[in-house]
Backbone bond lengths (Angstrom), bond angles and torsions (degrees), N, CA, C in turn:
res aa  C-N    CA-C-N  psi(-1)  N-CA   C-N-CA  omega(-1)  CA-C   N-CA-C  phi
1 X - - - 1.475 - - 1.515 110.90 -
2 X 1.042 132.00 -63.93 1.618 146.41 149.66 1.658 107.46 -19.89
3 X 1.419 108.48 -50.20 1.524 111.63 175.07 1.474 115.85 -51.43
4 X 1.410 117.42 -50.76 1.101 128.08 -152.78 1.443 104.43 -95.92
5 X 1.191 119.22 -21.54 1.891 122.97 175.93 1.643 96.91 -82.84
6 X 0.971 124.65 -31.43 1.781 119.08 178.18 1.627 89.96 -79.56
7 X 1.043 140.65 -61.50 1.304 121.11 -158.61 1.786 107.08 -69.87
8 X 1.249 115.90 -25.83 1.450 123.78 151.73 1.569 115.66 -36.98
9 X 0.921 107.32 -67.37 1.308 130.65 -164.99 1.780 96.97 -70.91
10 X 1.167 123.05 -49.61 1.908 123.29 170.52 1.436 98.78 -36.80
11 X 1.647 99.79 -62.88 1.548 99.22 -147.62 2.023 112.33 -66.98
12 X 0.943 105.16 -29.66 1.702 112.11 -173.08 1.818 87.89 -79.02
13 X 1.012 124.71 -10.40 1.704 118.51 170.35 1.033 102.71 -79.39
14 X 0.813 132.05 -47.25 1.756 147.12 -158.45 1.342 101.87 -65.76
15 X 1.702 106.45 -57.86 1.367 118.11 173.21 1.376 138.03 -53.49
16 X 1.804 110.76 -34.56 1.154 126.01 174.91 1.257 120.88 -62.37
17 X 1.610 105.77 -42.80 1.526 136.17 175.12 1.580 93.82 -55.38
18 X 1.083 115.06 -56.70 2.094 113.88 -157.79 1.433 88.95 -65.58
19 X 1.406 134.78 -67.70 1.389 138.32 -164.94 2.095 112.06 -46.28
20 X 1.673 92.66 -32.50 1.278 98.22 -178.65 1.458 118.35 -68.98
21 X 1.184 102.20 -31.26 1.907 124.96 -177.90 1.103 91.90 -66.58
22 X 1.618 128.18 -69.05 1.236 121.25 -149.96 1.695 118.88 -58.04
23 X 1.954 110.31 -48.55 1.199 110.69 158.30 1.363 131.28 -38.10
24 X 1.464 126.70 -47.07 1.113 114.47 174.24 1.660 126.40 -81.08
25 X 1.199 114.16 -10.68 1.384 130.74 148.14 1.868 108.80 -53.55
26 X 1.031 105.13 -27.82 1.432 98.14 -176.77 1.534 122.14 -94.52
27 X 1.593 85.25 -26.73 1.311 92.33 -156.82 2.074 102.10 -77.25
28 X 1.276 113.33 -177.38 1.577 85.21 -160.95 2.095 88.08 -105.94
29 X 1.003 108.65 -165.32 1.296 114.91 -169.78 1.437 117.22 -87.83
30 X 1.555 121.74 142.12 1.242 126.01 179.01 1.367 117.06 -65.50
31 X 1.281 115.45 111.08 1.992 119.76 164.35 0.604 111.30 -117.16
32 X 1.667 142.60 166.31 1.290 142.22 106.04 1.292 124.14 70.34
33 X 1.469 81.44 -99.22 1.295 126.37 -175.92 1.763 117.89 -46.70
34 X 1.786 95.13 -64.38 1.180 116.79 179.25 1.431 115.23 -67.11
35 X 1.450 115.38 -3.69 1.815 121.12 -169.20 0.992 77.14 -100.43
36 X 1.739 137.46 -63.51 1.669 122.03 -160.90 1.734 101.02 -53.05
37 X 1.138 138.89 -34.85 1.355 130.56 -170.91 1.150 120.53 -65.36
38 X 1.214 109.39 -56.34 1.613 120.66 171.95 1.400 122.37 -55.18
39 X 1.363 103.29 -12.73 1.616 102.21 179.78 1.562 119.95 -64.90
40 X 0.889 140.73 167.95 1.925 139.45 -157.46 2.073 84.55 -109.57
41 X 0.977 96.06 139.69 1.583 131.10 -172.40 2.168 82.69 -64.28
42 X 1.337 86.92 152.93 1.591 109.34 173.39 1.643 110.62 -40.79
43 X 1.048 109.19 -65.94 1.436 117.16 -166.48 1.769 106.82 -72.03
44 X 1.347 110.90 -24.70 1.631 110.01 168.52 1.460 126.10 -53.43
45 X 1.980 85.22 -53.81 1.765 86.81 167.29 0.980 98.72 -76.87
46 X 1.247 175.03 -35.41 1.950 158.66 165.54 1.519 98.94 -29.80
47 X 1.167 121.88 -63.79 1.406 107.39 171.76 1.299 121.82 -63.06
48 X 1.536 133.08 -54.84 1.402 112.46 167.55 1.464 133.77 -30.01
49 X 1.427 97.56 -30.91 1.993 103.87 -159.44 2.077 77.80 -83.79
50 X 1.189 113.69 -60.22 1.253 105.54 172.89 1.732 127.23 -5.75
51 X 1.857 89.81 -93.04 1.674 107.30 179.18 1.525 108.25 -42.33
52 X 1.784 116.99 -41.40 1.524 108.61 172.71 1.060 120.03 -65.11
53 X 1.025 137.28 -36.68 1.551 145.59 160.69 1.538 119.93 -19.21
54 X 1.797 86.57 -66.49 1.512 98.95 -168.21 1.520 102.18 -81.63
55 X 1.580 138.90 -12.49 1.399 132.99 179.72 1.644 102.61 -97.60
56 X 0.981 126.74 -17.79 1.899 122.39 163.35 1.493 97.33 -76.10
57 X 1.232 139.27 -51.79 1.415 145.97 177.46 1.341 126.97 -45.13
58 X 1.635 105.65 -58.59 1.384 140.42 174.86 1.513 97.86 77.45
59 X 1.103 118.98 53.12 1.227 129.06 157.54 1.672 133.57 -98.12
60 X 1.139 116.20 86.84 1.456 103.51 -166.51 1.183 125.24 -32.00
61 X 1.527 119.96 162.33 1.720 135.01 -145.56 1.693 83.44 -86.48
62 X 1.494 126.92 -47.08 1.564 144.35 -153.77 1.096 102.43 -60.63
63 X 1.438 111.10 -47.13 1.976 122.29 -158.01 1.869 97.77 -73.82
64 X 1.550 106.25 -42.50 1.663 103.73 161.33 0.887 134.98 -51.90
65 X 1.361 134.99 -59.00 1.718 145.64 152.61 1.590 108.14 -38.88
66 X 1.403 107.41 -36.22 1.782 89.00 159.39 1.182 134.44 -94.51
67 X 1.386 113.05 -24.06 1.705 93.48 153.95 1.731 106.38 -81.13
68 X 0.645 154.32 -57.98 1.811 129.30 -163.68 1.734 91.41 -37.78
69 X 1.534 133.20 -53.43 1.023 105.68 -163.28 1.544 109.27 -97.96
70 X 1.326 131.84 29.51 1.347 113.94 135.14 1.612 112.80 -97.87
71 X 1.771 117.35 11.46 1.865 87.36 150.70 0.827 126.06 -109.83
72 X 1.331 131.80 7.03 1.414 134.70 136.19 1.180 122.34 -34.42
73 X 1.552 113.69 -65.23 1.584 117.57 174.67 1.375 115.69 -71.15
74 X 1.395 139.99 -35.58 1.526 119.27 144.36 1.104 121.07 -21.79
75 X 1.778 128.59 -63.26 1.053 137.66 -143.18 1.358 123.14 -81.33
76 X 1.267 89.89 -16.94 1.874 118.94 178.41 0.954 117.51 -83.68
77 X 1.709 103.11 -32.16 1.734 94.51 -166.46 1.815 93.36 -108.69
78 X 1.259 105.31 6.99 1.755 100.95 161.90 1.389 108.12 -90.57
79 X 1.240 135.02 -20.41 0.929 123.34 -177.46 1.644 115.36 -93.15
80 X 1.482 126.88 -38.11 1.521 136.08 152.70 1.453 103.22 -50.50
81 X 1.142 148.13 -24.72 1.967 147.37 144.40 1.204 110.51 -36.97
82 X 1.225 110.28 -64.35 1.416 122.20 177.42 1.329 116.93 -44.06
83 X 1.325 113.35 -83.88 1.299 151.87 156.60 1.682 97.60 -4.97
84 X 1.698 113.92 -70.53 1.542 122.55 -167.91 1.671 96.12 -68.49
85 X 1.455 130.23 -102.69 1.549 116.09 152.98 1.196 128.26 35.67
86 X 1.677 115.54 -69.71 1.360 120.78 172.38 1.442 130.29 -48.03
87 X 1.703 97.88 -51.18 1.430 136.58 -167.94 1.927 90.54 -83.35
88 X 0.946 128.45 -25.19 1.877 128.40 169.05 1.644 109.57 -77.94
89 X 1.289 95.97 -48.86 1.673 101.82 173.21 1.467 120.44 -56.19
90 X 1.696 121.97 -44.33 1.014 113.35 -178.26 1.536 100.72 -98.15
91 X 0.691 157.86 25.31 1.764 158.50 109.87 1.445 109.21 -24.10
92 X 1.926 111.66 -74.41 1.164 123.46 -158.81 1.632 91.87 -83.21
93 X 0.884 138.26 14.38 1.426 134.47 148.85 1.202 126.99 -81.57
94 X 1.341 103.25 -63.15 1.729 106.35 176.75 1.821 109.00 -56.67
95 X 1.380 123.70 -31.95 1.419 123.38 163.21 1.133 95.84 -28.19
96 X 1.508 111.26 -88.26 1.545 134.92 -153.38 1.722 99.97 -34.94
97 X 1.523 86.47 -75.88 1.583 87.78 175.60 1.363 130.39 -16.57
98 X 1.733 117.97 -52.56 1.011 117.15 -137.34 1.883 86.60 -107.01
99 X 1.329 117.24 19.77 1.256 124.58 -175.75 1.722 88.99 -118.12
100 X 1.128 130.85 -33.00 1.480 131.36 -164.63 1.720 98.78 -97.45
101 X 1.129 118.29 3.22 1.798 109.02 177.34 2.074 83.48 -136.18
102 X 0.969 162.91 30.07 1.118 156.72 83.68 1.795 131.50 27.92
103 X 0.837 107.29 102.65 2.004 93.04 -178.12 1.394 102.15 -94.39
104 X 1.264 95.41 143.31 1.460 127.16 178.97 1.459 98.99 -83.31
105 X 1.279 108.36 111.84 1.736 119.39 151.19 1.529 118.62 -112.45
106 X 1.196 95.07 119.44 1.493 107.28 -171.15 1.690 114.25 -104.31
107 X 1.396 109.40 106.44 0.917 123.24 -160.70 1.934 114.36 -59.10
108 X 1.651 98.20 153.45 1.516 83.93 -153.86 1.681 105.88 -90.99
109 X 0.918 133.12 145.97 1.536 143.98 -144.48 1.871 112.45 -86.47
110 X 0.547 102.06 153.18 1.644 113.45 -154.51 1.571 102.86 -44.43
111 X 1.123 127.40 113.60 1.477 122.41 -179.77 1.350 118.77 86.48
112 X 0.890 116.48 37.33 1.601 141.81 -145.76 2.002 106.99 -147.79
113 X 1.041 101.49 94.90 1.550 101.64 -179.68 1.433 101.19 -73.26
114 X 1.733 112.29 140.03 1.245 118.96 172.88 1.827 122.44 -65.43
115 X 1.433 111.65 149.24 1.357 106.34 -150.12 1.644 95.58 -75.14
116 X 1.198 121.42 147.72 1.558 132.57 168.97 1.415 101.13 -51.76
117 X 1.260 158.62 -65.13 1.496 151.71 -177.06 1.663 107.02 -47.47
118 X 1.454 109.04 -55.46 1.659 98.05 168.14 1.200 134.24 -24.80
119 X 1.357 112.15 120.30 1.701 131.02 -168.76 1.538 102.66 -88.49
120 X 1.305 138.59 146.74 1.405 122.18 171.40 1.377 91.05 -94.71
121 X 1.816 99.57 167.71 1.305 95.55 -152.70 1.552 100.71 -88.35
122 X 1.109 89.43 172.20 2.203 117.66 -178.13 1.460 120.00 -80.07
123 X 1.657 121.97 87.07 1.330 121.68 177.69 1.267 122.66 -27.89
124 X 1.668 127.94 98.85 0.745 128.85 -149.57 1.716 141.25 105.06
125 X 0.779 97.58 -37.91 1.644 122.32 165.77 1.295 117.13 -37.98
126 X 1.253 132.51 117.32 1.437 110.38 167.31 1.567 125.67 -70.90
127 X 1.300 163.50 134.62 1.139 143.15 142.38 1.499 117.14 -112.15
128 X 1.605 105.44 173.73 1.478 100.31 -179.98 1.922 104.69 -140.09
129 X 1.070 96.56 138.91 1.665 101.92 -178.50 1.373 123.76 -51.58
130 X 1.639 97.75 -41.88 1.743 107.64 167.39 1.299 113.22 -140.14
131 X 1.326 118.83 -167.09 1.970 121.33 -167.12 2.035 78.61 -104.93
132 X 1.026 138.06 -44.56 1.563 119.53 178.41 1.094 120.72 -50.33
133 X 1.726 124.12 -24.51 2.034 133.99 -175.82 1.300 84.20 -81.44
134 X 1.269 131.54 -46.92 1.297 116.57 -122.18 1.685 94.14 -89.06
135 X 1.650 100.73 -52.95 1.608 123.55 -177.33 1.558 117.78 -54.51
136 X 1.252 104.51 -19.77 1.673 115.90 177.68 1.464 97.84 -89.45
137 X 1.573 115.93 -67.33 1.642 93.31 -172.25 1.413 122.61 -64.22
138 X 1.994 120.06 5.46 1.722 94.37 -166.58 1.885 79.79 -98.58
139 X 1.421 120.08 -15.61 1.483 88.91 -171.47 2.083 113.11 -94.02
140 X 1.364 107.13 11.64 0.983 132.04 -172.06 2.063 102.57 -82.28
141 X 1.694 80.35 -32.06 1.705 106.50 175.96 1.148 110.71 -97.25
142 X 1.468 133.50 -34.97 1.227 121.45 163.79 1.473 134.15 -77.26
143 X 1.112 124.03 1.45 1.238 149.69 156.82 1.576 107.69 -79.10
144 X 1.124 143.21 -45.19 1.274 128.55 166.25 1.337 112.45 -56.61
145 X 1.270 102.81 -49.52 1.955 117.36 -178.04 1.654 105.02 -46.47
146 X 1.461 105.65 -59.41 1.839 98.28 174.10 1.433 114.36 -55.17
147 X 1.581 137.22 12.35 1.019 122.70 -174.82 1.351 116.67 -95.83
148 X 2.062 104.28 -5.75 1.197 107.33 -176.61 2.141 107.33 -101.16
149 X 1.095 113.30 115.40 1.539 95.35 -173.97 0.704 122.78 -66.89
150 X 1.531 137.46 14.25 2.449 117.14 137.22 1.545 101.36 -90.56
151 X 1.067 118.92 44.21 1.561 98.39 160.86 1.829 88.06 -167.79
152 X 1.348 108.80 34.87 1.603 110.73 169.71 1.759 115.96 -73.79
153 X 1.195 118.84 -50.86 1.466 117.68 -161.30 1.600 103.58 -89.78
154 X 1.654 122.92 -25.76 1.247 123.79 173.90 1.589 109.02 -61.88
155 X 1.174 99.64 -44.78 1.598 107.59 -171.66 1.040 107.06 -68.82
156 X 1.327 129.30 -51.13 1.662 133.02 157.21 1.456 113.33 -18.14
157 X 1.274 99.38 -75.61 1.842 98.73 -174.35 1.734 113.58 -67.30
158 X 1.025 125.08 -41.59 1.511 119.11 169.76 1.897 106.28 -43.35
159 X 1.888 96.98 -51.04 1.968 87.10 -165.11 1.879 99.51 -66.92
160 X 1.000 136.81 0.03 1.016 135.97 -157.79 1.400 110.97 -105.66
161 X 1.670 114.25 -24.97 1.216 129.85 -173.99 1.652 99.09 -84.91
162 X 1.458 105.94 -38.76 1.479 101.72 -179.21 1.436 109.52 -74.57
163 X 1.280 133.73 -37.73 1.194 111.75 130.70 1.238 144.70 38.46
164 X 1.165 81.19 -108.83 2.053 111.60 -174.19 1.745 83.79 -59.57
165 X 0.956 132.05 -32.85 1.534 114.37 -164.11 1.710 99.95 -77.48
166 X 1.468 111.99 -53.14 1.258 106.30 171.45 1.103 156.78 -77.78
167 X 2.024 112.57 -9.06 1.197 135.38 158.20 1.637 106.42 -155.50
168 X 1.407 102.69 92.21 1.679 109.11 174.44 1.452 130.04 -24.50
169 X 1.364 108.14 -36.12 1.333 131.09 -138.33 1.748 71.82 -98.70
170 X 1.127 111.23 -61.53 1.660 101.51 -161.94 1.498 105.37 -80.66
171 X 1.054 112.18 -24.59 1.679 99.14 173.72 1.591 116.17 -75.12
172 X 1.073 118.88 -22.36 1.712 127.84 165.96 1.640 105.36 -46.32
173 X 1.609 95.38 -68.11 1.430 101.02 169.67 1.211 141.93 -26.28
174 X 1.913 111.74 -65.50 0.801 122.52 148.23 1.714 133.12 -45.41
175 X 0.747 121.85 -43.02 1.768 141.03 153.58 1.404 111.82 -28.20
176 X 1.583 108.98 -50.87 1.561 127.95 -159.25 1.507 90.12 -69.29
177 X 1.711 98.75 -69.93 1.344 99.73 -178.48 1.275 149.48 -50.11
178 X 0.996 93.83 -36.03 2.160 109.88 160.13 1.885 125.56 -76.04
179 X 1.663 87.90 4.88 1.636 85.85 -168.39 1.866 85.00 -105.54
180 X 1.104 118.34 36.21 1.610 97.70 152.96 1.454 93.34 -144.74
181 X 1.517 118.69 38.79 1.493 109.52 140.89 1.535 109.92 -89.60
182 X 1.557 96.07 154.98 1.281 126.53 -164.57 1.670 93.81 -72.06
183 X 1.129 114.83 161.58 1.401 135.00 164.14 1.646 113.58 70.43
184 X 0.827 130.47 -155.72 1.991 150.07 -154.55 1.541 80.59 -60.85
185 X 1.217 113.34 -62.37 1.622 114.57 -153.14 1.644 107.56 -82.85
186 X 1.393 113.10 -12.22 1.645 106.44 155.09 1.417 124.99 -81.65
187 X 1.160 121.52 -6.19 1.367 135.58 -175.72 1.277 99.26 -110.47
188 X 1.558 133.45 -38.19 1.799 130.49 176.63 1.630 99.80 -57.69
189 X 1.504 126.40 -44.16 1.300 126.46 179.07 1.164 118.97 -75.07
190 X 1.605 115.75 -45.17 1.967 91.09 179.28 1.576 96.65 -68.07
191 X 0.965 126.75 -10.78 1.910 102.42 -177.79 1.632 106.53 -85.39
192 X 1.122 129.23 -37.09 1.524 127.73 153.53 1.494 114.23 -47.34
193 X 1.506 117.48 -64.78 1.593 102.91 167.94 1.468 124.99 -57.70
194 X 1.070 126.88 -25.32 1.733 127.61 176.66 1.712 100.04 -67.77
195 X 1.304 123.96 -50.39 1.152 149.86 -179.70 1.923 99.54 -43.43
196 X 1.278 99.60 -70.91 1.506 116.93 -178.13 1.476 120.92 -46.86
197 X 1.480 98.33 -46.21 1.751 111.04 -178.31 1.575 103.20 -78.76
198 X 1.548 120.69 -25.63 1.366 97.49 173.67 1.611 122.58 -86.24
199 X 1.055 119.79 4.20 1.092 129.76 -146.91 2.053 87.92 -110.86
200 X 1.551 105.18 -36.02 1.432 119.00 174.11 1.838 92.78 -76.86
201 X 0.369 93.73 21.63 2.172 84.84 176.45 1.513 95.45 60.51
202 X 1.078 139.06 4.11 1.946 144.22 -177.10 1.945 88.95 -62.41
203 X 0.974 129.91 51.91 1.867 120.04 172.07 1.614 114.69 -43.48
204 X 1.025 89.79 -48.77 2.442 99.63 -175.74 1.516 99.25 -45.10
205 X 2.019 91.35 -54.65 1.776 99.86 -146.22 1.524 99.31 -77.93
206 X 1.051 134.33 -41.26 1.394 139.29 166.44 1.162 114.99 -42.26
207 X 1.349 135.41 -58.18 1.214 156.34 176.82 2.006 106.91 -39.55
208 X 1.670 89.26 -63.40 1.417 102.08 167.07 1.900 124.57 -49.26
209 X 1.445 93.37 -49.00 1.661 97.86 -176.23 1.635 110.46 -65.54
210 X 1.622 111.55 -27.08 1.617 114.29 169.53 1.118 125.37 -45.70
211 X 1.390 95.28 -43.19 1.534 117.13 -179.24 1.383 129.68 -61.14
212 X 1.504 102.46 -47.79 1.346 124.48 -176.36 1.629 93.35 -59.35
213 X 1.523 104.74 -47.47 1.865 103.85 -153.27 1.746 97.26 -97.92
214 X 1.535 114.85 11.28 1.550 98.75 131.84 1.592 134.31 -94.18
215 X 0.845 105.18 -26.15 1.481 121.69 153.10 1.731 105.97 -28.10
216 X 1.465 116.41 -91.65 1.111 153.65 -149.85 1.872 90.17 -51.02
217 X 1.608 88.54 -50.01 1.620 92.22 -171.08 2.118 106.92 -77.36
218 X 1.301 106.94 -6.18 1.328 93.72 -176.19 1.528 101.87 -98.59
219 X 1.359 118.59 -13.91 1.527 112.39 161.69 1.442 126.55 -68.81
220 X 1.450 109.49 -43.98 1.442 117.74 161.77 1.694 130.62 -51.64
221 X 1.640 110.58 -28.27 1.538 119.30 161.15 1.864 93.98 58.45
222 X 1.309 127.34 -140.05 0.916 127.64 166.03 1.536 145.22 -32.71
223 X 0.939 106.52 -28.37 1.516 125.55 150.60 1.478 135.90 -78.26
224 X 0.989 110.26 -3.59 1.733 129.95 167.59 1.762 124.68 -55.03
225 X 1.322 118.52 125.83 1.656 98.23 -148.17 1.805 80.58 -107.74
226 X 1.554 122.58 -16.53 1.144 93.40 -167.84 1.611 93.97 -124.12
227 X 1.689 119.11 142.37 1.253 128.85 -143.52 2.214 87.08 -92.54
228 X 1.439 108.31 153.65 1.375 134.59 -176.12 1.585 107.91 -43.39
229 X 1.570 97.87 -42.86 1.546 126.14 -164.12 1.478 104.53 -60.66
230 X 1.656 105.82 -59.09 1.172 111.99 171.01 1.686 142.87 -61.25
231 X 1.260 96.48 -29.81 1.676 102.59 157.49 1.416 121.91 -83.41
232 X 1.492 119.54 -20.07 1.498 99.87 164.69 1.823 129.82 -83.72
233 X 1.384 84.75 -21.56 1.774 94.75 167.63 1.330 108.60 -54.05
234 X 1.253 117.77 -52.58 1.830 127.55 -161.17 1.953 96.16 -78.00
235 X 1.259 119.34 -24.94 1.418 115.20 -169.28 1.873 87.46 -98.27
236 X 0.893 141.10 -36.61 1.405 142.67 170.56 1.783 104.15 -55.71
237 X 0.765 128.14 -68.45 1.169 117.76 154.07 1.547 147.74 -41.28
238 X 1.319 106.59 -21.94 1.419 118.81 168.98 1.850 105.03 -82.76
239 X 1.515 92.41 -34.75 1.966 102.44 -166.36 1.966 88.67 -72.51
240 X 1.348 117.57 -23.74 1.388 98.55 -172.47 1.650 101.24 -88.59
241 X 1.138 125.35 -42.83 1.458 125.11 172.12 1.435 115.59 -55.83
242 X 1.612 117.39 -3.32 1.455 102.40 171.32 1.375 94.60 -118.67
243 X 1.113 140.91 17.80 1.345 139.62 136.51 1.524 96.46 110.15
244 X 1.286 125.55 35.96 1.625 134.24 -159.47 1.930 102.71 -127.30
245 X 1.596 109.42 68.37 1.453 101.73 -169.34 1.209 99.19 -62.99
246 X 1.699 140.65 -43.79 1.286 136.12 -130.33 2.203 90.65 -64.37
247 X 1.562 92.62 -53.34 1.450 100.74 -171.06 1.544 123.96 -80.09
248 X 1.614 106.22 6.34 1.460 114.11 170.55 1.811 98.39 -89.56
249 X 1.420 99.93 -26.83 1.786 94.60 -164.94 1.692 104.23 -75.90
250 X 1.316 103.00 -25.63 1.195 114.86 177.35 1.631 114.72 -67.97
251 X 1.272 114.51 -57.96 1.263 110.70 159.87 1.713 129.52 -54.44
252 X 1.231 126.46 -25.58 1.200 127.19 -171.42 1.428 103.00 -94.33
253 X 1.406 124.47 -19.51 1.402 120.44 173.24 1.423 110.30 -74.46
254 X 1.423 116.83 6.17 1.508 104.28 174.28 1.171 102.52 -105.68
255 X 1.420 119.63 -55.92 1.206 128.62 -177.37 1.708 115.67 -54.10
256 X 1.036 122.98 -10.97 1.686 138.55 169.37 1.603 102.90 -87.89
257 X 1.001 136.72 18.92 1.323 137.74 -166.03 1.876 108.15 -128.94
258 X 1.079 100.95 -21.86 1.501 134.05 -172.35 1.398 95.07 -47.20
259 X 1.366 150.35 154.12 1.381 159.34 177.29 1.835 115.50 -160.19
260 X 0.932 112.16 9.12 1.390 131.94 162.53 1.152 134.55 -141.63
261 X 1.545 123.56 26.39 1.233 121.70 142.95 2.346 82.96 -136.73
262 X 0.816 75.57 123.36 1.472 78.96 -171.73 1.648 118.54 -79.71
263 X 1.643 122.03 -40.62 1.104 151.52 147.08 1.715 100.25 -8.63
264 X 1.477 86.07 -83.63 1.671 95.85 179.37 1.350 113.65 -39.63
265 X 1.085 118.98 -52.58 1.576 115.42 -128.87 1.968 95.36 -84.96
266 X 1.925 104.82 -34.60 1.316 112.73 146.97 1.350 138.32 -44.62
267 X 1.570 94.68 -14.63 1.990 93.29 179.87 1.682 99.54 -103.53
268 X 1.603 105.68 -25.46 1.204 94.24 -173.30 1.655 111.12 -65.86
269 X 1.618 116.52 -57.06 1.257 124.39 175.82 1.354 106.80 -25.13
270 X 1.405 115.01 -79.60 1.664 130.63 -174.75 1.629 106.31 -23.83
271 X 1.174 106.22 -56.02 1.674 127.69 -171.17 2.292 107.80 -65.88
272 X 1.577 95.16 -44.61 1.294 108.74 172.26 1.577 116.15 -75.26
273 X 1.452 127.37 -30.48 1.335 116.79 -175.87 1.814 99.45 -96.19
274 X 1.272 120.57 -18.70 1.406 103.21 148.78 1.750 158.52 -43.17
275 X 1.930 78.70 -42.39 1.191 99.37 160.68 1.662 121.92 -98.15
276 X 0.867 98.75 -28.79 2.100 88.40 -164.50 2.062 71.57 -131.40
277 X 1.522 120.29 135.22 1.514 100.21 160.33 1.372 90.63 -115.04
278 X 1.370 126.32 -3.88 1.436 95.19 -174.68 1.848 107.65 -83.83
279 X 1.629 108.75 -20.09 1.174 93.80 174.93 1.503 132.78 -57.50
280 X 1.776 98.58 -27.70 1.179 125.51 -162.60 1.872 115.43 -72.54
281 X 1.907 95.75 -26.12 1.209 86.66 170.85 1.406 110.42 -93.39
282 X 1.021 133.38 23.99 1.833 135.06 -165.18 1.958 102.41 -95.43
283 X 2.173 96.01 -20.89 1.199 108.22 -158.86 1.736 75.17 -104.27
284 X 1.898 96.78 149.46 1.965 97.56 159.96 1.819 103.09 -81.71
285 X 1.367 95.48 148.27 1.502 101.37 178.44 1.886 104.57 -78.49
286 X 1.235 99.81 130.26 1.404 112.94 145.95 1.210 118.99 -16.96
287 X 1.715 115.64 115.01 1.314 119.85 165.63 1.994 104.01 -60.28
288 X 1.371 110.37 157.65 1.449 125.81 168.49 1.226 124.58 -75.29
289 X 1.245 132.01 122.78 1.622 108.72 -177.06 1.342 113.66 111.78
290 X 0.881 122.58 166.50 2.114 128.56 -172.88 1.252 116.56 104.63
291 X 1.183 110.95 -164.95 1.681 130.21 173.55 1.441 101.90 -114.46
292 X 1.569 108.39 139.21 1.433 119.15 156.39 1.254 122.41 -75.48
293 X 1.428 142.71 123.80 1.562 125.16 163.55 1.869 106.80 -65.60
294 X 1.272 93.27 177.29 1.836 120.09 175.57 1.354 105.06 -51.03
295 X 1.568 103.98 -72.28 1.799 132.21 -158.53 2.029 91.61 -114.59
């Protein structure tokens, strides 16, 4: 019995062996070529280096697949944070906004017939009785709005502007402080603070912040929110209110040169052939007529 299970057992060896020959008889020859093919795709070996990982480690394969997939799900729901946040920020902005560009109707006073031009108001509409209701609740709103960080430094300078309407002194401040942020909205504030101090009789300090925020705007080149034209008009004007024609004429000969905000460039001339005319005719006068820009 023993005899016959070993010779059993020979012959299916024998056999395994012949079948094995024959395949590799069939199979075609190792190259190159055929080794680059057979090789396991990128992400195969990613898993190999993996499973080795975790069996030199002895860290189960499971505990990996769950963290990769909680940073995925971190990563998702930091980015839907973001994402929601963003979409709150610019909500509670456009509020603000739409409380800080608002008309004041001031209601008409006791015995006082309402004026014939008066519109009744617009379902929906915001209005405000005075510029003190109105200027308190939009920076009351823009201060929430900076609470979201994409709409921090915009909101900043708007609550700051309302501000200046309701206490100069602190909206300057505020002004001061936001005018050495970087970009549009550091340059929107020193031109509001340059703006502010001249408007306070401050001539030096105004004068100075012009300066700075031509500067600011000639580093920025293309990115510059407020145009050349416009800061030399406003500094031409400060140089004539401090009794300094040589450097107002100087300034107004640029700002008279202007051809896209047209407005200006007519006040500058007017202002320049007053003072210097021969410079004034060296410059062509301003066509009549157009649109002014903002900046």
């Amino acid at each position: 019995m023993a005899i016959g299970v070993k010779l059993t057992t020979t012959r299916n060896q024998e056999k395994a062996k012949a079948k094995a020959a024959q395949a590799a008889a069939a199979a075609p020859p190792m190259t190159p070529e055929r080794e680059e093919l057979l090789r396991p795709p990128a992400f195969d070996l990613f898993l190999q280096r993996i499973r080795q990982a975790v069996e030199e480690t002895e860290i189960p394969l499971g505990k990996i697949g769950l963290a990769l997939l909680i940073v995925v799900v971190v990563s998702g729901g930091a980015y839907w944070f973001y994402s929601y946040n963003q979409a709150k920020g610019e909500q509670a902005f456009a509020e603000a906004l739409a409380m800080y560009n608002a008309e004041v109707k001031e209601a008409p006073k006791e015995g006082e017939a309402a004026k014939e031009k008066d519109e009744p108001p617009v379902p929906g509409k915001k209005t405000y009785p005075d510029e003190k209701t109105k200027y308190t609740e939009a920076a009351a709103a823009f201060d929430k709005a900076a609470g979201y960080a994409s709409q921090s430094f915009m909101s900043r300078y708007y609550a700051a502007l309302c501000r200046l309407k309701l206490d100069p002194a602190q909206g300057i401040q505020a002004l001061r402080d936001l005018s050495v942020t970087p970009g549009a909205v550091g340059q929107m504030a020193t031109l509001a603070l340059a703006d502010a101090l001249a408007a306070e009789g401050k001539v030096d300090e105004a004068i100075a912040q012009y300066q700075q925020l031509r500067e600011k705007c000639a580093q920025a080149g293309n990115n510059a929110v407020v145009s050349p034209e416009v800061i030399a008009f406003a500094l031409g004007k400060l140089y004539e209110a401090k009794q300094d024609p040589a450097a107002a004429v100087k300034e107004y000969a640029i700002a008279a040169k202007s051809r896209s905000m047209a407005l200006l460039g007519q006040q500058a001339y007017q202002r320049l052939a007053a003072l210097d005319p021969e410079m004034a005719r060296q410059i062509p006068e301003p066509k009549q007529g157009g649109e002014d820009d903002t900046f």
